[in-house]
C-alpha positions in Angstrom: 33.4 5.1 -15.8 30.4 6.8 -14.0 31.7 7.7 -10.6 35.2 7.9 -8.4 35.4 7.4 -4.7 38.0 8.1 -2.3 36.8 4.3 -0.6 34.7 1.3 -2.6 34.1 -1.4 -0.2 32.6 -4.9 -2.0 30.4 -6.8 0.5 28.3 -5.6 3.3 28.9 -7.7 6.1 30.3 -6.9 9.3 33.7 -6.3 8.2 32.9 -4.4 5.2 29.8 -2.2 6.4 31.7 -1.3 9.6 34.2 -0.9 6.9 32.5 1.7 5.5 30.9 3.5 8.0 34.4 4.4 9.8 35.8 5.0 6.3 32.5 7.7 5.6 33.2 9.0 9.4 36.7 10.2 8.3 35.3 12.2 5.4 36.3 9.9 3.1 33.5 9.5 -0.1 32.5 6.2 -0.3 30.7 3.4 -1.8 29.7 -0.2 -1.2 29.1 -3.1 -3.1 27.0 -6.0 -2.2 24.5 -8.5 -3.8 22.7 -10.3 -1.1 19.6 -10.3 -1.5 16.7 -10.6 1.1 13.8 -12.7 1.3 11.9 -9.4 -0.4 13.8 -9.5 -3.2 15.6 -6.7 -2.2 19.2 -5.6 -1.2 19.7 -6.9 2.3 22.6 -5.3 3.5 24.5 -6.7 6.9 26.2 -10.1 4.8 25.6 -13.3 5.9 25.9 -12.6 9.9 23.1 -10.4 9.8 20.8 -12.4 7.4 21.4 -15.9 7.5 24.0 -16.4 10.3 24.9 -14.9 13.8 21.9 -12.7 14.4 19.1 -15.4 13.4 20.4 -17.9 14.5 20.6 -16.3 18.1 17.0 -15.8 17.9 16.1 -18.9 17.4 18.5 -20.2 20.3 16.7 -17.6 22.2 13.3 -18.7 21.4 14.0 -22.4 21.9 15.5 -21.8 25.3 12.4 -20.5 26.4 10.3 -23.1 25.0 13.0 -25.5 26.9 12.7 -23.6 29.9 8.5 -23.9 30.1 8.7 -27.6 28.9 11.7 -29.0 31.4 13.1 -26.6 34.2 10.2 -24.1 35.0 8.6 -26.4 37.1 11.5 -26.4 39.4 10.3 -22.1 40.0 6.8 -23.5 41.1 5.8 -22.7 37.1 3.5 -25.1 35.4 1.8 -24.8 31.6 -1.0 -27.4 30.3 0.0 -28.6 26.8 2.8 -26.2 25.2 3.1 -25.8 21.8 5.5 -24.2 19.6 4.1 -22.7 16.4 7.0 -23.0 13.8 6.2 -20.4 11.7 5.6 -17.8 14.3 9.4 -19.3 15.4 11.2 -18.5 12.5 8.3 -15.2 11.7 10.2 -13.0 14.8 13.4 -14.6 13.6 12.6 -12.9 10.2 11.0 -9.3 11.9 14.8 -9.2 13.9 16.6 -9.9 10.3 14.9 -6.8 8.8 14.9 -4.5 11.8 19.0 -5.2 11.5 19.5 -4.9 7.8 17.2 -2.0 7.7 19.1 -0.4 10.5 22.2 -0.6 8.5 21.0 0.9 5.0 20.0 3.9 7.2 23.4 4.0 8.8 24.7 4.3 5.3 21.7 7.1 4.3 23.1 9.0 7.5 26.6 8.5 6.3 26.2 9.4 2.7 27.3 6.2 1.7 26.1 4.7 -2.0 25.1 1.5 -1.8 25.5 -0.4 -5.2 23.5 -3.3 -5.7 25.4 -6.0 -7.3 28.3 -8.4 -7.4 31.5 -6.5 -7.4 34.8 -7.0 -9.3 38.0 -6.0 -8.7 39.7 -4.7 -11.9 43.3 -3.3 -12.7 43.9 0.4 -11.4 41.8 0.0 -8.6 38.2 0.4 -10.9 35.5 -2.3 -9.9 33.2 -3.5 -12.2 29.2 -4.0 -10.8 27.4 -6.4 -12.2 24.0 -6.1 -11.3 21.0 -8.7 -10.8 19.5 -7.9 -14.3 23.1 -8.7 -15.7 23.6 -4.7 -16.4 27.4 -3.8 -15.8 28.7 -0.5 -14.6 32.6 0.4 -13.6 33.4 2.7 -10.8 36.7 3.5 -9.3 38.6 4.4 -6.3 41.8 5.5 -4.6 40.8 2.6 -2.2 39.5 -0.3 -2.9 38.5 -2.5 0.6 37.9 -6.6 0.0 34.9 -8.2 2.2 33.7 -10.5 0.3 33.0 -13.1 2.9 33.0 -16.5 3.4 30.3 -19.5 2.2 29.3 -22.9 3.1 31.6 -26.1 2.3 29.4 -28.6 0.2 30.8 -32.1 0.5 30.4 -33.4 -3.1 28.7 -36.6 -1.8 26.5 -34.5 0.2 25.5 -31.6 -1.9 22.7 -29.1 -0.9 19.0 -29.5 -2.3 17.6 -26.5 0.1 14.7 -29.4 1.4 16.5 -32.6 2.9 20.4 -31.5 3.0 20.9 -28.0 3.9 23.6 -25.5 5.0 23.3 -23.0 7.9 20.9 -20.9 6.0 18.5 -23.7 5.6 18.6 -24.9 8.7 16.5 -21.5 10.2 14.0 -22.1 8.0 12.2 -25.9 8.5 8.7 -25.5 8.2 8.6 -27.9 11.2 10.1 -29.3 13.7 12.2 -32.3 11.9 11.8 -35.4 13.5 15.3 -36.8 13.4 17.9 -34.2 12.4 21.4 -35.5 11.1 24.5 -33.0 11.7 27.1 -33.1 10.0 30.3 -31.4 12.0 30.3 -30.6 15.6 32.0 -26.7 15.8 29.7 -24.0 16.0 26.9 -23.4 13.8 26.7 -27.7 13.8 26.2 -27.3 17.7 24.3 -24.2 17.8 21.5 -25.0 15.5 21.8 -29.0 16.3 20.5 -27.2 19.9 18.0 -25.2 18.3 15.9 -28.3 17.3 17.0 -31.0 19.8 15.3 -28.3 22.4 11.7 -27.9 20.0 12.1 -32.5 20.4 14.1 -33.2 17.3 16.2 -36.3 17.9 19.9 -35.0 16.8 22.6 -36.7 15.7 25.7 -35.1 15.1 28.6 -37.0 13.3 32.6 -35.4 13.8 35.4 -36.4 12.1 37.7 -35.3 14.5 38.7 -38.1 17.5 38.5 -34.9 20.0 35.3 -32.6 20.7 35.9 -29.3 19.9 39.6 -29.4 19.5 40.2 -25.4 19.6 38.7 -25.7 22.5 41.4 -25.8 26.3 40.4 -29.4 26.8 39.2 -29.2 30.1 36.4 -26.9 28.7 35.8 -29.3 26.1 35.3 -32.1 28.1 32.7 -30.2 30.5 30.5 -29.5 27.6 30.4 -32.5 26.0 29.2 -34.1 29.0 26.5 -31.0 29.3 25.3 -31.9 25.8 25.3 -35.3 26.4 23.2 -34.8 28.9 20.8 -33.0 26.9 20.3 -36.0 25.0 23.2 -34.6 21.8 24.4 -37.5 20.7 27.7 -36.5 19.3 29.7 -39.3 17.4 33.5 -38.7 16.9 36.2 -40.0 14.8 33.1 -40.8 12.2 33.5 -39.8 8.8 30.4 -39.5 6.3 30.7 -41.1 2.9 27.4 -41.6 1.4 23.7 -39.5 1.8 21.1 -40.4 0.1 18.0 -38.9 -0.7 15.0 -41.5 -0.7 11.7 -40.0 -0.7 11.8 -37.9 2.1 14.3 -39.2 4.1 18.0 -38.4 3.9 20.1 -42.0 4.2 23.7 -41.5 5.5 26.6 -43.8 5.2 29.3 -42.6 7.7 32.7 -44.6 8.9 33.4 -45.1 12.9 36.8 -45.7 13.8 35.4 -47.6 16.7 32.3 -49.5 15.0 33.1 -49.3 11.2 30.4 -48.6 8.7 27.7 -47.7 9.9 24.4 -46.4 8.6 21.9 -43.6 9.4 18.1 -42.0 8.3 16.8 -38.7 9.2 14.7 -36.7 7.9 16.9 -33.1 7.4 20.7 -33.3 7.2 22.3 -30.0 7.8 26.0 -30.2 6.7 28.1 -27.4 8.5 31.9 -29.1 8.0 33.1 -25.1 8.1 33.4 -22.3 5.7 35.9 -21.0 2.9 36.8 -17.5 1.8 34.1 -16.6 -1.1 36.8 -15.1 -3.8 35.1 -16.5 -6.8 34.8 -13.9 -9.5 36.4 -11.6 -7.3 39.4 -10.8 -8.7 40.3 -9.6 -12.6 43.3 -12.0 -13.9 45.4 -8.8 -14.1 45.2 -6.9 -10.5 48.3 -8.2 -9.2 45.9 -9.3 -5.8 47.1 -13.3 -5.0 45.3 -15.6 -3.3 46.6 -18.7 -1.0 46.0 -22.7 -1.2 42.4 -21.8 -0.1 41.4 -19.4 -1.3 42.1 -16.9 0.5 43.2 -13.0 -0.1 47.2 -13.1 0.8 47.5 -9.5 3.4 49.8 -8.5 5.5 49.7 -7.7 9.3 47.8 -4.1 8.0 45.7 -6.2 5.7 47.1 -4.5 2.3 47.1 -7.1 -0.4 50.6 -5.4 -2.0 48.7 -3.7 -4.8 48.5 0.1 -4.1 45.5 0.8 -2.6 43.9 -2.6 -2.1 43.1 -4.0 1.1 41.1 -7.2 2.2 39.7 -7.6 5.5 37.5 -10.4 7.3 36.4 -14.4 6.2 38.2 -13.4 2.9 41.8 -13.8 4.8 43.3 -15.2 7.4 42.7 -15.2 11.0 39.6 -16.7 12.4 36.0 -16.6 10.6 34.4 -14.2 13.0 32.3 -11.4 12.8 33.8 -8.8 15.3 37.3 -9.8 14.2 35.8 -8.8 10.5 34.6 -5.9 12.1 37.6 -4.9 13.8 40.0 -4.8 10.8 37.4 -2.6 9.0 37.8 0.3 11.5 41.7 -0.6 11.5 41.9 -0.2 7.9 39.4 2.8 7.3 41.8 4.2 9.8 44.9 3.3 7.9 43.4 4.5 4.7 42.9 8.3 6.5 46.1 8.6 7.6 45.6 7.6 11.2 47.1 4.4 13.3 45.1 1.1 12.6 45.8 -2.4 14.5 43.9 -5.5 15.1 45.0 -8.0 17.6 44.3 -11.4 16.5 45.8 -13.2 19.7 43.3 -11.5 21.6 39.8 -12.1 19.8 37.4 -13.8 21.9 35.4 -16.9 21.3 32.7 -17.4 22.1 29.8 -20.3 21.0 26.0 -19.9 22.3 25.1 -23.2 23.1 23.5 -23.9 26.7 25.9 -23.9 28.7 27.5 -21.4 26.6 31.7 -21.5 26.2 34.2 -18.9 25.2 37.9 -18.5 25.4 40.8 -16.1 24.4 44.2 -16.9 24.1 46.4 -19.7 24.6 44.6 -23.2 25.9 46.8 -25.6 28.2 48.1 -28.1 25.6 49.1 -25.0 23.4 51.4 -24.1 26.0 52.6 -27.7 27.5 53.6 -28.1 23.4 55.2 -24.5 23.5 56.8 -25.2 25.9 56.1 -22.2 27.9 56.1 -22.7 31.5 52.5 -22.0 33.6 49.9 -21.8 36.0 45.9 -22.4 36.3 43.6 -22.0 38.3 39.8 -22.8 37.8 36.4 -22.5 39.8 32.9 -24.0 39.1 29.6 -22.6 38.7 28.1 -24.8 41.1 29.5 -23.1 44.2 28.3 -19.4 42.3 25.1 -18.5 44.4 24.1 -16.4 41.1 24.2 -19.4 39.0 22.5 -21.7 41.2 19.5 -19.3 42.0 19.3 -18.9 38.3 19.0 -23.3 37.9 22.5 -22.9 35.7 25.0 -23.9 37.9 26.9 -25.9 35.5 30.4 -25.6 34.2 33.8 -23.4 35.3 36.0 -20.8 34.9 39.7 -21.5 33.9 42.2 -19.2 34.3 46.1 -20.0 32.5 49.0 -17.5 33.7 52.7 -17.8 33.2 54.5 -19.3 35.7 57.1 -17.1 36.2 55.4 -13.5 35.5 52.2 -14.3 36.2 51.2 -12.3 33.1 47.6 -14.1 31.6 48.3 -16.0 28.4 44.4 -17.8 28.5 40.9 -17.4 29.8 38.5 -20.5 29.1 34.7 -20.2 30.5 31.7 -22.8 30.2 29.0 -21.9 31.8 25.7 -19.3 32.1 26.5 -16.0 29.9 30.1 -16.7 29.2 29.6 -15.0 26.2 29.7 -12.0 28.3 31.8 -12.6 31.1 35.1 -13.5 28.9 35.6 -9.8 28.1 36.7 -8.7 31.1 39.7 -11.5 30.6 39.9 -9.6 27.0 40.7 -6.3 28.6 42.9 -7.9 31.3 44.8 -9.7 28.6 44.9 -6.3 25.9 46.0 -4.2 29.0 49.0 -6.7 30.1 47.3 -7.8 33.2 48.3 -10.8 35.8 46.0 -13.6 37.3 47.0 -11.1 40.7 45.1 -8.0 38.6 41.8 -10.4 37.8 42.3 -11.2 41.7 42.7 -7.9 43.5 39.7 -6.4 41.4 36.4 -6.4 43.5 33.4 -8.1 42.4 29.6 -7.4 43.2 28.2 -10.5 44.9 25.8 -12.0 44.3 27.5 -12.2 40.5 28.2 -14.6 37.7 31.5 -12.8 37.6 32.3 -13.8 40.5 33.5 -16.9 39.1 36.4 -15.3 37.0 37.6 -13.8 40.1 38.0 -16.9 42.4 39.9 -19.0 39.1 42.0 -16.1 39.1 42.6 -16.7 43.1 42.3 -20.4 42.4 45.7 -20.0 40.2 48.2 -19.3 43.5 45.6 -21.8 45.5 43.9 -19.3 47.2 40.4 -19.3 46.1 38.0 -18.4 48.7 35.2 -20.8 48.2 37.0 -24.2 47.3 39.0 -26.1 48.8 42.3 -25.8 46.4 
């Protein structure tokens, strides 16, 4: 055994380099493992948000938008271009520069830290020692007081629609096409099938995304849902429910797909790329030693309790690895919660009140409890909504689509759910997060001024809209 930390985190990504960081800001000696490897060759720390997921993928949504913009609503501003192209490897090149700027920022975050970065796949052994196995095979053991899980999450691969990296691809392929595809098969319609199905239906991809699910993004308050779909519809995403895929094949370069409608039965498709994004499941293989005493659930996933300790001394497990939703910044969260715990010091996470949010124009986030959660609860309450289209902000910016939907109990007022399609939503629903954290009533939202002319100014009439007093619609 070479070397004994007070923390060893394995994996890098959001939850486990925040992880580490808070863990190294307590005076705490410690190490991370992680193996993911960049398009360099080398260590590419930040996991798979920062390499292959959240952070690319926005710059490619930001990039398309733009291109959108100068083909289809610039005109509208008096704004004309002759012939716009868009050069597909410049595209995904800044996508790339934005990858390394982030990845890079984090190794010197650790350097600043005097964190020790192990490059490798980590193991958890018995007495909290992992064992690094390193790219070359060469294995070294290291040990802790602490040992903190990330390991992450991966890609589901349908077996009848396994990934070649060329014609049927996961998220990570799905940044890199070295063109423009011409028709672009989807497989799942939550977020990363939606986001990057947007990506290439705005560079003139013609998208098809097949759902298995009778309902459109059924997390979703249902109200919001229905808003978007008819956005995206609009857009020319054509989105077919209740269809299940049970056959791709690859012939030549075209992907052939065999899906079932419940509406139309069998039917069949070609395109030229399929990206399959049916979700993601806790990445625990090879994690764990037989004898750690660490258990696992039906999928997978690291059992923890409401402090994320697995029950073995010293051994926690934080992020996609366990339960609670798949998100970076609730990953990120635990991490400070149980660097925290780990020094001695109060650590808590909040999983009722973690935003969503997905980036698809219009853009739609939501915390807490959606309508039909609460009609099957039960629990007695309120709403009140407002659309963008009577926001002056929105509608001199050409994005005055979508609403604002505020849930509040009926009897207390007290804000149980905040649901928002529309321009920058991805924004505006944490100042619903802080209401909701800090207690606060659809009367608090309501009695708060708001600059005008604002976006935000839409959260505050839905929280008036919820005792029929909104000022700019007729209730």
């Amino acid at each position: 055994m070479s070397d004994t930390f007070d923390v060893i985190v394995i994996g890098a990504g959001p939850a486990g380099y925040v992880a580490a960081i808070r863990a190294a800001q307590l005076g705490l000696k410690t190490a991370v493992v992680d193996a993911f490897v960049g398009k360099d060759g080398k260590q590419a720390l930040g996991g798979t948000c920062l390499n292959i997921g959240c952070i690319p993928s926005k710059a490619l949504l930001d990039s398309s938008k733009q291109f959108h913009n100068l083909t289809h609503n610039f005109a509208l501003h008096g704004i004309t271009a002759d012939n716009p192209k868009i050069d597909i490897p410049t595209f995904t090149g800044r996508k790339d520069k934005i990858v390394k700027q982030f990845t890079g920022g984090v190794a010197l975050l650790f350097k600043a830290n005097k964190i020790t970065s192990f490059f490798g796949k980590g193991k958890l052994l018995k007495g909290n020692q992992v064992e690094v196995t390193g790219n070359d095979g060469t294995k070294q053991t290291i040990a802790a007081t602490n040992v903190i899980l990330a390991s992450g999450s991966v890609p589901i691969e349908l077996p009848f629609a396994k990934f070649d990296g060329k014609h049927i691809v996961d998220n990570a392929g799905a940044l890199d096409f070295s063109e423009v595809p011409k028709r672009l098969g989807v497989i799942g319609a939550g977020v990363i099938g939606l986001e990057l199905g947007s990506v290439w239906k705005r560079l003139g991809s013609e998208v098809t995304i097949i759902e298995a699910l009778p309902e459109f993004l059924a997390a979703a308050d249902t109200d919001i849902a229905k808003t978007a779909a008819r956005e995206f519809a609009k857009q020319g995403l054509d989105i077919k429910l209740n269809a299940k895929l049970s056959k791709a094949e690859i012939k030549g370069d075209e992907v052939h797909l065999t899906y079932n409608s419940e509406k139309d039965g069998e039917q069949s498709l070609v395109v030229d790329k399929l990206l399959v994004a049916v979700g993601r499941r806790a990445y625990t293989d090879g994690l764990l030693a037989d004898d750690t005493g660490v258990k696992v659930d039906e999928r997978g996933r690291i059992v923890v309790d409401e402090h994320c300790h697995t029950g073995v001394d010293g051994v926690w497990a934080i992020g996609d690895a366990v339960r609670g939703p798949m998100l970076a910044h609730k990953g990120s969260e635990e991490g400070v919660a149980v660097a925290e715990l780990i020094a001695g010091k109060p650590g808590h996470v909040n999983l009722d009140m973690v935003p969503w949010v997905i980036y698809t124009e219009p853009e739609i986030s939501w915390v807490g409890k959606t309508e039909k959660q609460l009609k099957d609860e039960g629990v007695p309450y309120k709403t009140g909504s407002f659309p963008f289209a009577a926001n002056g902000r929105a509608v001199a910016m050409n994005e005055g689509v979508g609403m604002v939907k505020v849930i509040a109990h009926a009897e207390t007022d007290r804000i149980l759910g905040v649901h928002m399609v529309g321009p920058v939503v991805s924004e505006l629903i944490h100042e619903a997060v802080v209401a909701m954290e800090f207690k606060g009533s659809s009367e608090d939202l309501a009695r708060i001024v708001h600059a005008h002319p604002a976006l935000s100014e839409v959260v505050h009439e839905a929280a008036l809209a919820v005792d029929k007093r909104a000022i700019h619609k007729s209730n």
